[in-house]
C-alpha positions in Angstrom: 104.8 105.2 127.6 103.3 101.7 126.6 105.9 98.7 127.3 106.4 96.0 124.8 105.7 92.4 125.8 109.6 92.0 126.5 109.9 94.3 129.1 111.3 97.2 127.3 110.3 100.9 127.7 111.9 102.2 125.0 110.0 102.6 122.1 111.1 105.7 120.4 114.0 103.3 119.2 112.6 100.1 118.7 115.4 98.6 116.5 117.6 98.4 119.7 115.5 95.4 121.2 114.6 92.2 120.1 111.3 91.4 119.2 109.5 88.2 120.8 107.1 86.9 118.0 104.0 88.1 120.1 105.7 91.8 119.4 106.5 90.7 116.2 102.8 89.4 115.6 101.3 93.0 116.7 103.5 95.0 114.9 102.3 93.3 111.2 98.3 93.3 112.6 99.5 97.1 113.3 100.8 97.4 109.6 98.4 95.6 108.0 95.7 97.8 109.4 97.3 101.0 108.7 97.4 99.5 104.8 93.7 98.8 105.4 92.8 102.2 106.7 95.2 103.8 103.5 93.4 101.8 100.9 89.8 103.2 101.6 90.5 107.0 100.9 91.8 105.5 97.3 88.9 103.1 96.8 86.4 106.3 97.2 88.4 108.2 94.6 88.6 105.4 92.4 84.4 104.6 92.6 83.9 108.5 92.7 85.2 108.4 89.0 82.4 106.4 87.9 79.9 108.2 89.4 81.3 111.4 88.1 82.8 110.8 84.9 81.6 107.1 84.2 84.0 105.6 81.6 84.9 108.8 80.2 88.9 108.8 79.6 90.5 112.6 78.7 92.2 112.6 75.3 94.2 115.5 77.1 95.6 113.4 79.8 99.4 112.5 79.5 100.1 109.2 79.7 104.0 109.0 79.4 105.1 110.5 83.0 102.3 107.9 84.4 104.3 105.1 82.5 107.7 106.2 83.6 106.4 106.7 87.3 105.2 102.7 87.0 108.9 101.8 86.3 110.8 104.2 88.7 108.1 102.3 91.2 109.3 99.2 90.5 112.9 100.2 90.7 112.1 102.1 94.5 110.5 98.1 95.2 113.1 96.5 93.8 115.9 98.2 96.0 113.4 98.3 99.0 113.6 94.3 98.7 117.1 94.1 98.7 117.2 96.3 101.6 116.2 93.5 103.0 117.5 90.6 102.0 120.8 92.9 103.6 118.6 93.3 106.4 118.7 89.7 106.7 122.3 89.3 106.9 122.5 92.0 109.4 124.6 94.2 105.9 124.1 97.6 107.0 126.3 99.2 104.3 123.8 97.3 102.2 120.4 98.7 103.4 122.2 102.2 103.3 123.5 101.8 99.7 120.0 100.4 98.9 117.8 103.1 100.3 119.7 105.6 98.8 119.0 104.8 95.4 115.3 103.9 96.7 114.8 107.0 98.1 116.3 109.0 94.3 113.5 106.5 92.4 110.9 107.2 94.9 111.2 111.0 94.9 111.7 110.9 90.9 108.5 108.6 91.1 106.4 112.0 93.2 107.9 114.1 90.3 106.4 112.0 87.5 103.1 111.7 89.3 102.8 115.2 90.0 103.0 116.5 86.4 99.7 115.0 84.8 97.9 115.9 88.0 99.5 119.5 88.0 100.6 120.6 84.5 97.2 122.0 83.3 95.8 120.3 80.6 92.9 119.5 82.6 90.4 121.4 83.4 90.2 121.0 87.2 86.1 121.7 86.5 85.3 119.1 84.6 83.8 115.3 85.2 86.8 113.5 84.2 89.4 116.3 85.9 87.5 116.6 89.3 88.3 112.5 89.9 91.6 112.7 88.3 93.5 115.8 89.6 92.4 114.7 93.1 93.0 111.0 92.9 97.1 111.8 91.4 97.2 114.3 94.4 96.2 111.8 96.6 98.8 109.3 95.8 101.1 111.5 95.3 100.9 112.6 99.1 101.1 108.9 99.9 104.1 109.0 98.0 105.7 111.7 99.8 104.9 110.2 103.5 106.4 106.7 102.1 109.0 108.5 101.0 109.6 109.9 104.5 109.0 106.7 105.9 111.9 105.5 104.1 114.0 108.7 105.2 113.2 107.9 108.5 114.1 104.3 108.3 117.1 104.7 106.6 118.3 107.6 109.4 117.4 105.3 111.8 119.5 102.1 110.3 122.8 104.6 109.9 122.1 106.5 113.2 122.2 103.1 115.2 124.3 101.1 113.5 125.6 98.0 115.7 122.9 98.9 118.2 120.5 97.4 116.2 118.7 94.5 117.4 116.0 94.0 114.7 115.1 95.3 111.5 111.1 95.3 111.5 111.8 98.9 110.3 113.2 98.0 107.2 111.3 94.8 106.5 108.0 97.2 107.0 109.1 100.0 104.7 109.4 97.4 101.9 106.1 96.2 102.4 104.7 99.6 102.6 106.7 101.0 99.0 105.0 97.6 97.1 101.8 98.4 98.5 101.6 102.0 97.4 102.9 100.8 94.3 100.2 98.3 93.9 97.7 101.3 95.0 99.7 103.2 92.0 99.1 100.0 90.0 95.8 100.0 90.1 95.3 103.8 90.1 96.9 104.0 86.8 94.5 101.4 84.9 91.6 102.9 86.1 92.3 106.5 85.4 93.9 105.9 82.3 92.5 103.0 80.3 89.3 101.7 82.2 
């Protein structure tokens, strides 16, 4: 078991320690490389299109569940955020109240995704549906493990409670839902209108 620069062994629950800012520093290098290392499978897709389907666009491709999954996105965001401004004030009724309605947007949000990748009106064989249906599969699996990720970190804040020493749990799910939203983001334009 690897000890953290403060002397603790525990790290199955790090939320019960305090974090010096050299733990604190490693633990965003840790996230930031994990985002890294996430963004590349979606680049691939993304430049795969072009070689495969250049700037062809489907006319069968339906664009309102991709819409509606950009909104419920913003709304899973927007209560990951105030998750943490509660975080801040040490609110744990708050993070719980907001990652309940985060995790409801962010599993309505794999829904959406799901059903223009999976409903059929693209033939998996073709140029444009051999980048597409695997490129909406892909982030919707991201998707799903965020959505875990905030599972986990919302068990974690309720199982604790007044245990908890720091919230770099909470503060990193946020940044994780806005970057697969950005990933969505940016996803959505290309497969859809560029």
């Amino acid at each position: 078991m690897a000890a953290s620069s403060n002397g603790n062994n525990d790290v199955l629950y790090p939320m019960q320690h305090s974090l010096s800012k050299s733990d604190l520093f490693k633990l965003k290098g840790g996230l930031t490389l994990f985002l890294m290392g996430l963004a590349v499978p979606i680049l691939l897709l993304l430049e795969m299109r072009y070689i495969v389907a250049g700037g062809y666009i489907s006319p069968h491709v339906t664009q309102w569940p991709a819409i509606a999954a950009t909104v419920v996105l913003i709304l899973t965001g927007v209560f990951t955020m105030a998750g943490s401004r509660s975080a801040k004030s040490g609110n744990q009724k708050g993070i719980l109240s907001n990652y309940n309605w985060a995790l409801l947007f962010g599993l309505v949000a794999i829904i959406l995704i799901g059903i223009p990748a999976f409903n059929g009106t693209l033939d998996p064989v073709s140029h444009y549906g051999e980048t597409f249906i695997p490129t909406m599969g892909t982030i919707d699996v991201y998707l799903f493990f965020t959505w875990i990720g905030l599972l986990a970190t919302r068990s974690r804040v309720k199982r604790l409670g007044s245990k908890i020493e720091n919230y770099w749990g909470v503060y990193a799910t946020n940044i994780v839902v806005w970057f697969m939203f950005v990933c969505w983001v940016v996803t959505f334009l290309q497969l859809y209108y560029l």
